[in-house]
C-alpha positions in Angstrom: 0.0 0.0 0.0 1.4 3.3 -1.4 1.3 6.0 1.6 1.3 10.3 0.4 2.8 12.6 3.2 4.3 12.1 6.4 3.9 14.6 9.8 7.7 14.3 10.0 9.2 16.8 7.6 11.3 15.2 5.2 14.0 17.3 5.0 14.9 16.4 8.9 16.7 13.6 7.4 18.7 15.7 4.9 20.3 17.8 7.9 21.0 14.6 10.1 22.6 13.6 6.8 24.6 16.9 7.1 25.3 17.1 10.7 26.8 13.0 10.8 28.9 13.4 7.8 30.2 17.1 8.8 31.7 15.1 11.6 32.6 12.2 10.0 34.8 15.1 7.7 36.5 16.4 10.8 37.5 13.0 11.9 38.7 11.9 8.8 40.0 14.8 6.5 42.1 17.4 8.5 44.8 14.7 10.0 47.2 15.7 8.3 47.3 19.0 10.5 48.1 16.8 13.7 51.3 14.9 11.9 53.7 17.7 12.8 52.8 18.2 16.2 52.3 14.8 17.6 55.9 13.9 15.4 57.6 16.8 17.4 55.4 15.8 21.1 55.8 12.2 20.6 59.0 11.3 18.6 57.5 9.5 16.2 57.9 9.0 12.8 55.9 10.2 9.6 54.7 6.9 8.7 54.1 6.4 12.3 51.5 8.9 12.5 50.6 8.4 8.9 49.3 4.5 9.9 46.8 6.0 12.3 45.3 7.2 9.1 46.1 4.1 7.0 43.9 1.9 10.3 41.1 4.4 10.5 40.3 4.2 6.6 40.4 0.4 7.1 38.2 0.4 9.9 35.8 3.2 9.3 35.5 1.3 5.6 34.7 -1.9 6.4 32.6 -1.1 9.2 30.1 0.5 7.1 28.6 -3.2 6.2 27.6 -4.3 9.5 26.4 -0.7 10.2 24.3 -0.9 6.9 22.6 -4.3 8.1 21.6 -2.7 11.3 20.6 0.0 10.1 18.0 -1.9 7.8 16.9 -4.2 10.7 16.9 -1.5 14.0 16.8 1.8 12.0 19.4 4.6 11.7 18.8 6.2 14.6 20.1 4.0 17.0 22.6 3.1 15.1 24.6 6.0 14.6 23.5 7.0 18.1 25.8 4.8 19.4 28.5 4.8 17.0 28.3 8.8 17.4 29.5 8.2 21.1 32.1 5.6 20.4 34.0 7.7 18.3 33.6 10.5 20.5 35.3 8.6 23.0 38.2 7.2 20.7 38.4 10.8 19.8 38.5 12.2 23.0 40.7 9.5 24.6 43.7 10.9 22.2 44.0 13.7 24.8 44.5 11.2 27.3 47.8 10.1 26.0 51.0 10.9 28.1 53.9 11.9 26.1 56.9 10.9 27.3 59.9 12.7 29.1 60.6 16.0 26.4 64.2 15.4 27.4 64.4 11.6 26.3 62.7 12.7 22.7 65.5 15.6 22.0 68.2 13.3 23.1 66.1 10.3 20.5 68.0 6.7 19.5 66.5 3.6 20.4 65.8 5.4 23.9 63.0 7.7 22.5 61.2 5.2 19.9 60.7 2.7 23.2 59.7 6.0 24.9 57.3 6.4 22.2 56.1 2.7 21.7 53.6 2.5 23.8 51.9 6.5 23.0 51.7 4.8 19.5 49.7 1.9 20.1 46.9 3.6 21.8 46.8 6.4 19.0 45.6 3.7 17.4 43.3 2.1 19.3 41.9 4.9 20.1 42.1 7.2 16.7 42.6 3.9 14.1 40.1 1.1 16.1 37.5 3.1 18.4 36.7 6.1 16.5 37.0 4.2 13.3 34.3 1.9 14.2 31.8 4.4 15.6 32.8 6.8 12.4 31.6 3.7 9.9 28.4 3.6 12.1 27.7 7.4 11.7 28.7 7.6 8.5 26.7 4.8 6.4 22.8 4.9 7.4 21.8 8.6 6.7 23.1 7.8 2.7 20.7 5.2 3.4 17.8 7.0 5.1 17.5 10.1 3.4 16.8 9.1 -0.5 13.8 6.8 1.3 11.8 9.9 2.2 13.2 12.0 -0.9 12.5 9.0 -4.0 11.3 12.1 -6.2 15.2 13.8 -5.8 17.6 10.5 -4.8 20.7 11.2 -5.6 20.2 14.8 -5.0 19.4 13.8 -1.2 22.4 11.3 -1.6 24.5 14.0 -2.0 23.4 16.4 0.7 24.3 13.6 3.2 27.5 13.5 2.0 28.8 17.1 1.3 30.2 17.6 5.3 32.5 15.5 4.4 33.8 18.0 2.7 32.8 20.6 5.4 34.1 18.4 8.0 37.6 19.7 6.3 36.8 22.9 5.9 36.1 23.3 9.5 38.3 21.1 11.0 41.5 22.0 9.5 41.8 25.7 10.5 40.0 25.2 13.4 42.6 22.4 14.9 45.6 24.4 13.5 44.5 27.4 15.4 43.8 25.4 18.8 47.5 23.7 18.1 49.1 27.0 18.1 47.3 28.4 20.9 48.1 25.7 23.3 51.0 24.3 21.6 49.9 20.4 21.4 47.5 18.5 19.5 46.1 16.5 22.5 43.9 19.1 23.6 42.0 19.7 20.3 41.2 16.0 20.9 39.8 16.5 23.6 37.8 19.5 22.5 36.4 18.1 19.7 35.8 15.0 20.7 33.2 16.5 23.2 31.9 18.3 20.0 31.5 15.6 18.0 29.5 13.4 20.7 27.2 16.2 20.7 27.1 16.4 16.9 26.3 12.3 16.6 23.0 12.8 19.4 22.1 15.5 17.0 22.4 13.8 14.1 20.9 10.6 15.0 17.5 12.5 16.6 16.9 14.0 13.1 17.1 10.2 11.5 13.4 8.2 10.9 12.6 5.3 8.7 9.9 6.2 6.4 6.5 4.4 6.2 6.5 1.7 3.9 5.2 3.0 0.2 5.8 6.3 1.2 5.7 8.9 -1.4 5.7 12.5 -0.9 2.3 14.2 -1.7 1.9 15.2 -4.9 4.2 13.3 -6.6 3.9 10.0 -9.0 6.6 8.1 -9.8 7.6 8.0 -13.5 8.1 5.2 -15.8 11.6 3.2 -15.4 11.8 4.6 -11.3 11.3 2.0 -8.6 7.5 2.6 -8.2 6.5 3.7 -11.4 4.5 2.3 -14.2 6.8 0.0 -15.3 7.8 -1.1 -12.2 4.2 -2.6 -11.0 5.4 -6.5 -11.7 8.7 -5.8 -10.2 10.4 -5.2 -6.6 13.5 -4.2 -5.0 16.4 -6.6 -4.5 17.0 -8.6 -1.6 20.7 -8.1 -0.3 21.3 -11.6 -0.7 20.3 -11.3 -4.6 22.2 -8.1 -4.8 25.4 -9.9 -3.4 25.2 -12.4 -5.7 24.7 -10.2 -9.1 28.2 -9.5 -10.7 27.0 -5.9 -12.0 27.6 -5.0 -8.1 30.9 -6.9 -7.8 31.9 -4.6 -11.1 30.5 -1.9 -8.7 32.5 -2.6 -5.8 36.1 -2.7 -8.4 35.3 0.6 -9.7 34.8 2.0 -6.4 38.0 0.7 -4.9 39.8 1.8 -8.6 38.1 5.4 -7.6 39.1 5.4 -4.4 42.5 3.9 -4.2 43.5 6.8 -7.3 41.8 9.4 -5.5 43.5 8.3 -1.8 46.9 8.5 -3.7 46.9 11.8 -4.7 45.1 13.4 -2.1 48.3 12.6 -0.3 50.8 13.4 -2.6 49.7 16.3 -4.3 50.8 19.4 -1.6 54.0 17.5 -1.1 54.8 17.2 -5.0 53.6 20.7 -6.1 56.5 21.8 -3.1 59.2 19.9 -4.9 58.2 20.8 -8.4 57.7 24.7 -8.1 61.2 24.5 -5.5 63.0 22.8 -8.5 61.6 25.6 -11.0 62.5 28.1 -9.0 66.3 26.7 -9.0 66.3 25.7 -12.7 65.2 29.8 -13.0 67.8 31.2 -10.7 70.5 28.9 -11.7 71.0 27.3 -8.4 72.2 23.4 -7.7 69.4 21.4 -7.4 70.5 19.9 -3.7 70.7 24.1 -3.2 68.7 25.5 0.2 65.8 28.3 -1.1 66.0 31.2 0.9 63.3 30.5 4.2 61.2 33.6 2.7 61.2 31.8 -0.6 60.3 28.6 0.6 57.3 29.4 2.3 56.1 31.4 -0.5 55.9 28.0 -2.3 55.0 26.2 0.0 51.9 28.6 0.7 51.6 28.6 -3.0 51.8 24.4 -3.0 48.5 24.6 -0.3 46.3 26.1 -3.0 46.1 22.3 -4.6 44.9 20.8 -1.7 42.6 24.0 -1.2 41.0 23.7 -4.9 40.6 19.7 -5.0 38.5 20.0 -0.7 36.3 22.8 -2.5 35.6 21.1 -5.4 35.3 17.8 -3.7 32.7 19.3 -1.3 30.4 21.1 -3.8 30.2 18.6 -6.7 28.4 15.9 -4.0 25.2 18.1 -4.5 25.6 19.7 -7.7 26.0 16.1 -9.4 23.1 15.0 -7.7 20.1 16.8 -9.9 22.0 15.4 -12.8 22.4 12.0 -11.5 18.5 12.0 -11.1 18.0 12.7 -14.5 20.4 11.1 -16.5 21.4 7.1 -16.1 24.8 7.4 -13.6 26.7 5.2 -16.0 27.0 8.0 -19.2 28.3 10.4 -16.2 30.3 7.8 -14.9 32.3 6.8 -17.4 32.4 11.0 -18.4 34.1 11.6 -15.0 36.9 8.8 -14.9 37.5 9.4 -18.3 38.7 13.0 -17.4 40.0 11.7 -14.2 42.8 9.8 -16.1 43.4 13.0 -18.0 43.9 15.0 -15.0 46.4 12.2 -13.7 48.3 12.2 -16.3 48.4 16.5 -16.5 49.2 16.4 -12.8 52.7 15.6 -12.6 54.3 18.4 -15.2 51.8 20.9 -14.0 52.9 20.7 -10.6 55.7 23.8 -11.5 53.3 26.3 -11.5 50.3 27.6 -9.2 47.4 28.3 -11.9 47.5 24.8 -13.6 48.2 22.8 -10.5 45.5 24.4 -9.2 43.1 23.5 -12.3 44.8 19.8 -12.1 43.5 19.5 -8.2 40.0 21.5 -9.0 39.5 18.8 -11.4 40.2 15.4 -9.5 38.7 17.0 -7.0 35.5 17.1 -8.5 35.3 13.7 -10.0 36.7 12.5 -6.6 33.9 13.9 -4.7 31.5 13.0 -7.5 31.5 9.1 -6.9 30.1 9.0 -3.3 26.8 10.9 -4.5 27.1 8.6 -8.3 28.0 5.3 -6.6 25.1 4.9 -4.2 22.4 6.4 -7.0 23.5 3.7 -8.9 23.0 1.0 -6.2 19.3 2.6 -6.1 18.7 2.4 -9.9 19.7 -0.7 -9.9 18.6 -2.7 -6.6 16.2 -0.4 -5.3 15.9 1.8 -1.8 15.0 -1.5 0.4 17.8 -2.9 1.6 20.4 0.1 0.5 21.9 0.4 3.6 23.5 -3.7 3.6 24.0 -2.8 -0.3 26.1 0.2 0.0 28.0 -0.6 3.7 29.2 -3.7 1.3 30.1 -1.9 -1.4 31.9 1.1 0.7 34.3 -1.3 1.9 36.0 -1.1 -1.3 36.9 2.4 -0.4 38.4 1.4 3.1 40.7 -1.0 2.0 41.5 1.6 -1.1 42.2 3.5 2.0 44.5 1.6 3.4 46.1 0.7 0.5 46.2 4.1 -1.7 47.9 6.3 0.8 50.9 3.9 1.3 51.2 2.6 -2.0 51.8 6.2 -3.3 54.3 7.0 -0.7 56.5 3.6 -1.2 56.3 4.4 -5.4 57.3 8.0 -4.9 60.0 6.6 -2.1 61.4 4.0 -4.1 61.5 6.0 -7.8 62.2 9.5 -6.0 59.6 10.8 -8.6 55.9 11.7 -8.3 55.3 10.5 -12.0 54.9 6.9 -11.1 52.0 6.6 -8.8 50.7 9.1 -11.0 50.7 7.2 -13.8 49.7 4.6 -11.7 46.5 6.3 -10.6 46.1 7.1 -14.1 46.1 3.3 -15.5 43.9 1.9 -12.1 41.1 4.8 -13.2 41.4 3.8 -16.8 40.7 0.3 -15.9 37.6 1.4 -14.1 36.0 3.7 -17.0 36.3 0.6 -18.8 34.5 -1.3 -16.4 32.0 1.2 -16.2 31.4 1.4 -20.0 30.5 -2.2 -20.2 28.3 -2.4 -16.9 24.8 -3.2 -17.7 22.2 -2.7 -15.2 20.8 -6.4 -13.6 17.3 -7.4 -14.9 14.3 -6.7 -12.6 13.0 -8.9 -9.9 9.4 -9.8 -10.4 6.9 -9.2 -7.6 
């Protein structure tokens, strides 16, 4: 039975959507602001730190499954309610951490990394395991909620739950830097914002609701080829286990990790290469040795010049989650698809000689920014078109796992290539060929015959 209007307003969902992702974006995308400081407090090394990272992406990504299937047989509420408040508390149990003796770290050898052994292992129980989990739990049944009550607008609503990811960044990152300066350690903007984000999760889950079954909102009819519509009368949703075992959602779940594990890559590379490249154009220009110092004023200048990459590809990233989404709702995601990994290789391959200059480093990050950010409203439209709304929270926590392992994977995969070649251009080119094998993918997915009633 098909049931018109609801007493709870349907956007409710759309700004739980907002509010859980905005903190899953502050757990997840301004780390890189905490390296420094718990490197110079701690002793440890970058790929020390850099693991936390490397865990939480595993974690957070493969914990979106099990978070999916309860969200489909409790509701979202309570599930992100309480993965909200564990990964508060892994948050907030960072601050906790004693560093050891200042003394024993400036004097390092062996002394200071078994100093710092033990610091490390709980940065990543609490940062990599705890708050992790509970981010995969927050992050995973408002995608899944909010197209239910918006069926007209999916993938628009899709991507409103998932732009504060991108917010989570912009806030997080100045924010954190500020608070490390003012108090001169990182531990206590755990602390902070670990209180902040509990408060952000109880928020977030009070705005989440299941829609009646056959809801529809008033006025609207569904049109032909839509789960609902005309054509659809003899047909019904997939079951997860008949999702699971299609192999259009296998081909899914490779172009996702392909996505993913290019995008990872050079989300970690790409400030760090466009230092070296303009620092070597600026030698080549001056006539300097290339193992030559820069002048401190001169180095900064690039480096500040470097940050605009990272700047373009977060803003770009953050708005194309909603402006896709209208067009994802009208045309079939696989002709926009295949569009944005096709240009995706392009930009790969444009990234490494543009990283001399500002301007067309800039454009390069803009770009993979924006078909970056465009898979996590495309990908779960897709799973919609294809499987219907039913059971799209065990369908997508499944297929998000590609992007945690990518996760782990991406990030330190790039960082070995570059390590090993002493040149950016490899795992480049090696995000370039992954993505390429994706658009192929894409361009020979078909979409899974309906089930009949």
């Amino acid at each position: 039975m098909t049931r018109t209007g609801s007493t709870f307003p349907r956007w409710i969902p759309l700004l739980g959507g907002l509010l859980g992702s905005t903190t899953c974006g502050m757990l997840l995308y301004a780390f890189s602001v905490f390296i420094k400081p718990l490197q110079a407090q701690f002793g440890w090394s970058v790929p020390d730190v850099a693991m936390a990272y490397a865990l939480i992406c595993l974690i957070y990504g493969l914990v979106t499954f099990p978070a999916g299937r309860l969200s489909d047989k409790y509701g979202p509420r309570k599930v992100v309610l309480f993965g909200g408040l564990v990964m508060a508390f892994g948050f907030f149990m960072v601050s906790t951490i004693t560093p050891p003796d200042p003394a024993v770290i400036a004097a390092g050898g062996e002394a200071a990394r078994r100093a710092g052994r033990t610091p490390l292992y709980l940065l990543y129980l609490y940062y990599g395991v705890i708050a992790g989990f509970g981010g995969g739990c927050v992050y995973l049944p408002p995608i899944a909620t909010a197209p239910k009550w918006w069926p007209d607008r999916r993938a628009l609503a899709t991507g409103f739950t998932v732009v504060g990811l991108g917010l989570g960044s912009f806030i997080m990152a100045p924010m954190a830097t500020s608070m490390i300066n003012h108090f001169g350690s990182a531990l206590p903007v755990f602390k902070t914002v670990g209180v902040a984000m509990g408060i952000m999760a109880v928020l977030a889950a009070s705005c989440l609701k299941t829609p009646p079954a056959g809801y529809r909102p008033a006025g609207w009819n569904p049109p032909a080829g839509t789960p609902g519509g005309p054509s659809d009368v003899d047909s019904r949703d997939f079951t997860y286990e008949e999702t699971r075992k299609t192999p259009q959602f296998w081909l899914l779940w490779a172009a996702y990790f392909c996505g993913s594990f290019a995008g990872l890559m050079v989300i970690g590379l790409i400030a760090k290469h466009g230092i070296d490249a303009m620092t070597l154009a600026y030698k080549a220009r001056e006539g300097l040795d290339p193992l030559a110092q820069v002048p401190t004023g001169v180095a900064k200048n690039i480096a500040m010049a470097a940050a605009t990459a990272p700047s373009a590809l977060a803003i770009f990233n953050a708005a194309v989650r909603i402006m896709i989404g209208p067009l994802a709702d009208r045309i079939v995601t696989k002709k926009i698809f295949v569009t944005l990994f096709s240009l995706q290789v392009v930009a790969m391959l444009a990234l490494f000689p543009a990283g001399k200059s500002v301007v067309p480093l800039a454009v390069c990050a803009a770009l993979i920014g924006w078909n970056y950010g465009a898979i996590f409203t495309l990908f779960p439209a897709t799973l919609l078109q294809y499987y219907g709304p039913t059971n799209q929270g065990s369908n997508y926590g499944l297929l998000f796992t590609a992007w945690g392992i990518a996760g782990f994977c991406g990030p330190y995969l790039g960082g070995k290539l570059q390590a090993l070649t002493g040149s950016f251009m490899v795992p480049f080119s090696v995000s370039a060929l992954v993505l390429g094998i994706a658009a192929v993918i894409l361009l020979l997915l078909k979409a899974p015959e309906k089930k009949q009633a």
